[in-house]
N, C-alpha and C positions, 0 to 999 in steps of 0.2 A: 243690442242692436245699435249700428252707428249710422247716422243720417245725417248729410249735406243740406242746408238750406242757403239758396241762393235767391237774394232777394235785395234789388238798389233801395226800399224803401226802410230807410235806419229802422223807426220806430217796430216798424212791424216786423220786420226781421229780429230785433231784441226779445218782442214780444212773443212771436213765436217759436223760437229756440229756448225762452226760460219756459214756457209751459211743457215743452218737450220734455226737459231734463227733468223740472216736476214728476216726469211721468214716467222716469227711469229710464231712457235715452241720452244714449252717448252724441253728441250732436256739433258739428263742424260748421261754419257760416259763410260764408262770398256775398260780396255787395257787388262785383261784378262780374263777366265774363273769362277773364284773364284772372281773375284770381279763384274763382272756383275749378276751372281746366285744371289748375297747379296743384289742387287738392285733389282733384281725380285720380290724376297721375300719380300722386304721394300717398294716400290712402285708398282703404278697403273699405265702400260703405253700401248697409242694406239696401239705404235706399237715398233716392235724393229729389228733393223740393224744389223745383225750378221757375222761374217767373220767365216769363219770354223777352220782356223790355228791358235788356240788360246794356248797361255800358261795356263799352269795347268790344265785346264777343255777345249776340244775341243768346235767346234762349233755342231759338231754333238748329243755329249753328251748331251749339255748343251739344246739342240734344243729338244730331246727326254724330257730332264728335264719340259723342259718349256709346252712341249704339256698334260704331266702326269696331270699337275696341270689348265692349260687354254686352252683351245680349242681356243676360242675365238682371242685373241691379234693375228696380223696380222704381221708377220714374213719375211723378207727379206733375203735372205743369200746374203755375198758378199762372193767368194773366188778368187784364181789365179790358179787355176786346171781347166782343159779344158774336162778332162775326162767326158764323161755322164754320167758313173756308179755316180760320187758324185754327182752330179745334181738331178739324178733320187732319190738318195738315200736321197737327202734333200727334197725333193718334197713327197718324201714315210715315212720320219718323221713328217712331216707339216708342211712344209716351206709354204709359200703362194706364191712368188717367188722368182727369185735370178738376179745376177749381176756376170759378169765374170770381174776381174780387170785386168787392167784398164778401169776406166769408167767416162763417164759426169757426171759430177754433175746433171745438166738440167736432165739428164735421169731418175737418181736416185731419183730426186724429183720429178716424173712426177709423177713414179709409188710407189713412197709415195702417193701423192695426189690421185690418183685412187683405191689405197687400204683402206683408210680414207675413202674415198666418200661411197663404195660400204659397210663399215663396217657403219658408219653412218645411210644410207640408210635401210638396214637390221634390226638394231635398233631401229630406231624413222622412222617411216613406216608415220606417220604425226607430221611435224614437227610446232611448236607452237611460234609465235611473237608476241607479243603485243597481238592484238585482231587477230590477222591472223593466220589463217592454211594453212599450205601447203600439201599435202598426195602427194606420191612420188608413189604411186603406180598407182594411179587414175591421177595423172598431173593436180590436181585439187586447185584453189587458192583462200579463201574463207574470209573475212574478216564481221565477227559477225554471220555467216553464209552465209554473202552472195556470189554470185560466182563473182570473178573478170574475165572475159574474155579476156583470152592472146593469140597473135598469138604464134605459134611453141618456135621461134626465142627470144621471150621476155620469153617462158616458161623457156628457156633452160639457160637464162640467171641467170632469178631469182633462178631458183633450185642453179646452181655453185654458183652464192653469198650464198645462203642461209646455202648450206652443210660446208661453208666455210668460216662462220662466224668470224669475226673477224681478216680477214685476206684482204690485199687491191691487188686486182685481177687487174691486167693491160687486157689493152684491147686485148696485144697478146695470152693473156694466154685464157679470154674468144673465141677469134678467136678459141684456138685449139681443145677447151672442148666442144662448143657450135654448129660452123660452122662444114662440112662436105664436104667444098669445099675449094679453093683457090680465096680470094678477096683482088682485086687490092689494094683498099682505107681501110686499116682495121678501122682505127680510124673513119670514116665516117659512116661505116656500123656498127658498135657497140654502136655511138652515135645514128644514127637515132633511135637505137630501144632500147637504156639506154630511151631515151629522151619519149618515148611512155610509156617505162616500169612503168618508175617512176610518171609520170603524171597520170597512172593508179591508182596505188598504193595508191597515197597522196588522189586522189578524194575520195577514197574510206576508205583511214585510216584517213584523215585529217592530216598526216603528209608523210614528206619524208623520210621513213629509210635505203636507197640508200645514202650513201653521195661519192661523188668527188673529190678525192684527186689528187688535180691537180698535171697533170705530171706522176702520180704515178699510179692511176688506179681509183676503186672503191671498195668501202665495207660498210658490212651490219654489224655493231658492234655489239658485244655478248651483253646481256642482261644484 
């Protein structure tokens, strides 16, 4: 996934493009208006981080610019104005959503990753591995055609790996996306049902393309 962030405040713009890339994003930066247009123009990105108080080109401008041309790319405002006329009015340009600063990082990347998923999802309505299909709409997991039978829990696991390919998902993160409850033992209950998931899988793929990275998490590596 490649993301634009566009942001005059040096610091925080460094700070939030290195944690991005941490996180296995391809990530492009503008500290201003005119130089972020030039990347629009010259790049292909999932998504893009906008701030509204921009030099030379605001965020709003730039926000209208970007809608003229893509509907599509999945848009964030960040600002420091509390007022809801700007909010409303970023929202009424085609922001997809925004951020009041100061903000968590965690937050801001949450709802990256849930903009991602649902623009994915939209996209590739069935998604293709090896010999495997997955269809996102049906919940359906089918390896040469045949159906693989998952409970809920294991379903919901392989979707997040799968949307999220190439990326290594710790077990807190599947607790948040997957779970709907509060569990004591997270590592325990995401193992039990990694350990079912994958054993499905391999029977039926003849391989494991779940791998373990220990400490770290789990990921299904891009193609």
């Amino acid at each position: 996934m490649r993301l634009l962030i566009v942001e005059d405040e040096k610091e925080l713009l460094e700070s939030v493009a290195e944690g991005l890339r941490l996180s296995g994003y391809a990530v492009d930066t503008a500290r201003d208006g005119v130089e972020a247009e030039d990347l629009f123009w010259s790049e292909t990105y999932d998504l893009i981080v906008l701030d509204i108080n921009l030099p030379k080109i605001d965020g709003f401008t730039l926000l209208k610019e970007i809608r003229e041309e893509d509907k599509q790319v999945n848009v964030i405002m960040l600002t420091a104005r509390t007022q809801v006329a700007d909010r409303v009015k970023g929202l009424d340009l085609g922001a997809n959503d925004y951020l009041i600063k100061p903000f968590h990082f965690d937050e801001l990347e949450a709802r990256i990753r849930s903009l991602l998923r649902r623009k994915q999802v939209v996209e590739d309505k069935v998604i293709t591995y090896k010999n495997l299909s997955f269809d996102t709409g049906t919940k359906i997991l089918t390896v040469n055609g045949d159906v693989i039978k998952l409970t809920a829990k294991e379903l919901g696991i392989f979707e997040y790996l799968i949307l999220n390919q190439g990326r290594t998902i710790s077990a807190e993160e599947l607790m948040e996306h997957v779970w709907d409850m509060n569990v004591s033992d997270v590592s325990n209950a995401v193992r039990v049902h990694m350990s079912a998931l994958r054993r499905k899988i391999k029977e039926a793929l003849g391989e494991n393309i779940i791998r373990n990275e220990i400490g770290r998490g789990y990921v299904i590596d891009r193609e």
